[in-house]
C-alpha positions as CSV (number, residue, x, y, z in Angstrom):
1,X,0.0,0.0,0.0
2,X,1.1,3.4,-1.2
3,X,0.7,6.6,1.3
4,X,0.2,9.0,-1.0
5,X,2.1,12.5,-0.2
6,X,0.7,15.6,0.5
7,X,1.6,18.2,-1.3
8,X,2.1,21.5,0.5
9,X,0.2,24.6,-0.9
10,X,1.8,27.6,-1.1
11,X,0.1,30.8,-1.1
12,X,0.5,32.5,-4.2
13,X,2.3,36.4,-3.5
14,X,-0.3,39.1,-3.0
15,X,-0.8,41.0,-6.1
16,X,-0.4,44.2,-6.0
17,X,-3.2,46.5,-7.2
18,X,-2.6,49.3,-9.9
19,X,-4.5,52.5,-8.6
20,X,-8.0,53.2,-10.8
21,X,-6.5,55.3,-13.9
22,X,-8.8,58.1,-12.3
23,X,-5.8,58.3,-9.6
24,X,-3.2,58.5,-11.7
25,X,-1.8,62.0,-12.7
26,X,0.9,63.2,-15.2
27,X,3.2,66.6,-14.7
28,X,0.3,68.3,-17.3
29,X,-2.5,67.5,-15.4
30,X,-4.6,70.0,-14.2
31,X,-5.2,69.7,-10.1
32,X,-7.8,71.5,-7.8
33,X,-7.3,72.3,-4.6
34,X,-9.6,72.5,-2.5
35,X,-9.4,76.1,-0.2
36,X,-9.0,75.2,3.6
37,X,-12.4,75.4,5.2
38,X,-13.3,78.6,7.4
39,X,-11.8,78.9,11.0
40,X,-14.8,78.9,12.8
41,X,-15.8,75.1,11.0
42,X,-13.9,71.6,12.4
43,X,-13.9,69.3,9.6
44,X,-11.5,67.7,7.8
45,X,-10.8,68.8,4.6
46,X,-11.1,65.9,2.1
47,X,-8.6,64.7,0.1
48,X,-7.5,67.0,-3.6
49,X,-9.4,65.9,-6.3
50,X,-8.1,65.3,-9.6
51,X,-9.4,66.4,-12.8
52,X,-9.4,63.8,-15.0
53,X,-7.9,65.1,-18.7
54,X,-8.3,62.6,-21.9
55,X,-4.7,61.8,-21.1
56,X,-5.0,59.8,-18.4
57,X,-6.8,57.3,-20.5
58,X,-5.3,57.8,-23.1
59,X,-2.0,57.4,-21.8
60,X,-2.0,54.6,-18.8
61,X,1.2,53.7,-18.9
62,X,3.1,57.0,-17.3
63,X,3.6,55.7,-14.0
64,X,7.4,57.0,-13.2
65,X,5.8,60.3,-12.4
66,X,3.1,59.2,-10.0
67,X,5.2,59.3,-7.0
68,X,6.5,62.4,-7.1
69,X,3.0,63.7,-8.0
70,X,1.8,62.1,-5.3
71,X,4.7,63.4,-3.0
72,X,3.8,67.3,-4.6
73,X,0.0,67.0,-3.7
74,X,1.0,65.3,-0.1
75,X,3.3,69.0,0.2
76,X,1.1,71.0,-1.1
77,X,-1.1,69.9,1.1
78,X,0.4,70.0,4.1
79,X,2.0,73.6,2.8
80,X,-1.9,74.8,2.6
81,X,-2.9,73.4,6.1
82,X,0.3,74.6,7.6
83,X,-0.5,78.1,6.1
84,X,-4.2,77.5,7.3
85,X,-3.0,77.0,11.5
86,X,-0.8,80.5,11.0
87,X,-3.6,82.1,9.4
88,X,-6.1,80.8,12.6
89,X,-3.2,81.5,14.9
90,X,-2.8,85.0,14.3
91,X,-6.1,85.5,14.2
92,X,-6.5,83.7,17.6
93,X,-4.0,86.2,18.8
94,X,-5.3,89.4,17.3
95,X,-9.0,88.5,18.9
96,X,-7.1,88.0,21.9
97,X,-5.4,91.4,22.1
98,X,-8.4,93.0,21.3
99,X,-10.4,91.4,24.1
100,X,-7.4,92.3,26.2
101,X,-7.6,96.0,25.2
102,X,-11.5,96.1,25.5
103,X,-11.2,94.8,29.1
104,X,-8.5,97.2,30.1
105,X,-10.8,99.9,28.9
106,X,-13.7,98.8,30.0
107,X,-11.8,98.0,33.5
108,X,-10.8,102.3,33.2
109,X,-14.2,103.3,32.3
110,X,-15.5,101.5,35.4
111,X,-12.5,102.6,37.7
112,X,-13.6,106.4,36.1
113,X,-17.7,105.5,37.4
114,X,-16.6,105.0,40.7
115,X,-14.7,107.9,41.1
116,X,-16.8,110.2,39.9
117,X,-19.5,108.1,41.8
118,X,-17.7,108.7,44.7
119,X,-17.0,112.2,44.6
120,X,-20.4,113.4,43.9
121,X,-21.6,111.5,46.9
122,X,-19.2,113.2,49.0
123,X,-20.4,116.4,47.5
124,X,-24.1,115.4,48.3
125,X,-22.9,114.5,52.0
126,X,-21.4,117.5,52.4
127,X,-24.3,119.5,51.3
128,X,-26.6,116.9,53.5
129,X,-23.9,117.9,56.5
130,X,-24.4,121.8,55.9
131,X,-28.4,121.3,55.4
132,X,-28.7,119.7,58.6
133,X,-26.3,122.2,60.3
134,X,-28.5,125.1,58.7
135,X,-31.5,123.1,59.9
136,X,-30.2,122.8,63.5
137,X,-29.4,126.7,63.3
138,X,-32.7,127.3,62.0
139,X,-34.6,125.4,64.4
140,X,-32.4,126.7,67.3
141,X,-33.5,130.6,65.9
142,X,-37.0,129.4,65.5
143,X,-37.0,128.2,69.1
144,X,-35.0,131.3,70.5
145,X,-37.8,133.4,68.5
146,X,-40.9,131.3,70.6
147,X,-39.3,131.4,73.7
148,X,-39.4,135.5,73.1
149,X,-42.8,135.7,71.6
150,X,-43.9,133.5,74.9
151,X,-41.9,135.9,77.6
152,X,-43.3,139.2,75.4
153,X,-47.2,136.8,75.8
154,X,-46.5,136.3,79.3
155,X,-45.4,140.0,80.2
156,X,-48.4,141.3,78.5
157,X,-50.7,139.0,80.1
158,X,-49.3,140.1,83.7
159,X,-49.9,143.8,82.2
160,X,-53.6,142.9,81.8
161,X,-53.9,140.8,85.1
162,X,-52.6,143.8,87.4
163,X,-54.8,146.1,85.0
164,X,-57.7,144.0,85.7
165,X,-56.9,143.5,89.6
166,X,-56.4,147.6,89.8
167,X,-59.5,148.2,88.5
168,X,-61.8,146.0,90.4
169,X,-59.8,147.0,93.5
170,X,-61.0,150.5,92.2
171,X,-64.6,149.1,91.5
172,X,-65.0,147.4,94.7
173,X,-63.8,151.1,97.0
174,X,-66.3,152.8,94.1
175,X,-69.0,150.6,95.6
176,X,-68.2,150.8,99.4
177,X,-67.8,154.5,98.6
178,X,-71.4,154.1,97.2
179,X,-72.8,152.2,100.6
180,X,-71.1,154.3,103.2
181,X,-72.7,157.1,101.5
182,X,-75.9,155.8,100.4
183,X,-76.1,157.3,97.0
184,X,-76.3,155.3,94.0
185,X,-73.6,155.5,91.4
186,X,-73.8,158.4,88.2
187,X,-73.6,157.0,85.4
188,X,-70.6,158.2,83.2
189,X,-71.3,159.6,79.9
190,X,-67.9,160.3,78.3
191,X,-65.8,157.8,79.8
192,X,-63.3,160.7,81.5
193,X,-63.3,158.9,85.2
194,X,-60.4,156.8,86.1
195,X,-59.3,156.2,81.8
């Protein structure tokens, strides 16, 4: 009996694949770039497309060049996105010193408001201060002024009382005058006794 032998199967070598003809570009190809995207935007730019000429399937065979045009798009690339972060970058920093500028002002204009805040309260205390003083002088006049008008009052109402006492006194001898005598009083016609 026979054992038959395996044969070993080797793997064949990868092939390697050619790039669509789409991909492949010659020095006279025309190539877009796309412009970078805006600063305020986080995407990714995509990759340059091609423009695809009648040459390139025309002519599939140029393939020496394809490296280095490949190398050229990588660089130009990277030459656009490097220019891209400098551009975003200085704008960063110019935003930034204007922020910085506007704060220091606005920190000045707000220093300046409290000042002048604070001065024209100390004005209006001052004047409060010299009210009140001219209130308490006031008042203290005012109350000098009663106390005179109430003495002067008081002074004329004594006058009256010892007028008044004087003449009832007077009335009262007039009358016991009148009894001792027995004569009934005259009446006066023009006032002239005892005025």
């Amino acid at each position: 009996m026979e054992i038959p032998q395996v044969e070993e199967t080797t793997k064949p070598p990868p092939i390697n694949q050619e790039p669509p003809l789409a991909s492949i570009a010659t020095p006279n190809d025309v190539v877009t770039i796309a412009p970078p995207p805006p600063h305020h935007t986080t995407t990714t730019t995509p990759p340059p497309q091609e423009a695809v000429t009648p040459q390139d399937t025309d002519f599939p065979s140029k393939k020496s060049s394809k490296g280095s045009l490949d190398r050229d798009i990588a660089l130009s690339q990277l030459e656009n996105e490097k220019r891209s972060s400098f551009i975003k970058a200085w704008e960063e920093s110019k935003k930034s010193k204007v922020d910085n500028k506007a704060q220091k002002k606005l920190s000045a204009v707000a220093t300046w408001e409290k000042t002048q805040r604070a001065k024209l309260e100390a004005k209006l205390k001052k004047h409060e201060d010299q009210l009140e003083h001219k209130k308490a002088e006031y008042a203290e006049k005012i109350k000098n002024e009663l106390a005179l008008i109430h003495k002067e009052a008081d002074e004329k109402r004594a006058v009256v009382e010892a007028r008044r006492g004087k003449e009832l006194l007077k009335a009262e001898e007039m009358a016991a005058k009148y009894r001792a005598r027995g004569q009934s009083p005259k009446k006066q016609l023009l006032g002239c006794c005892g005025c």
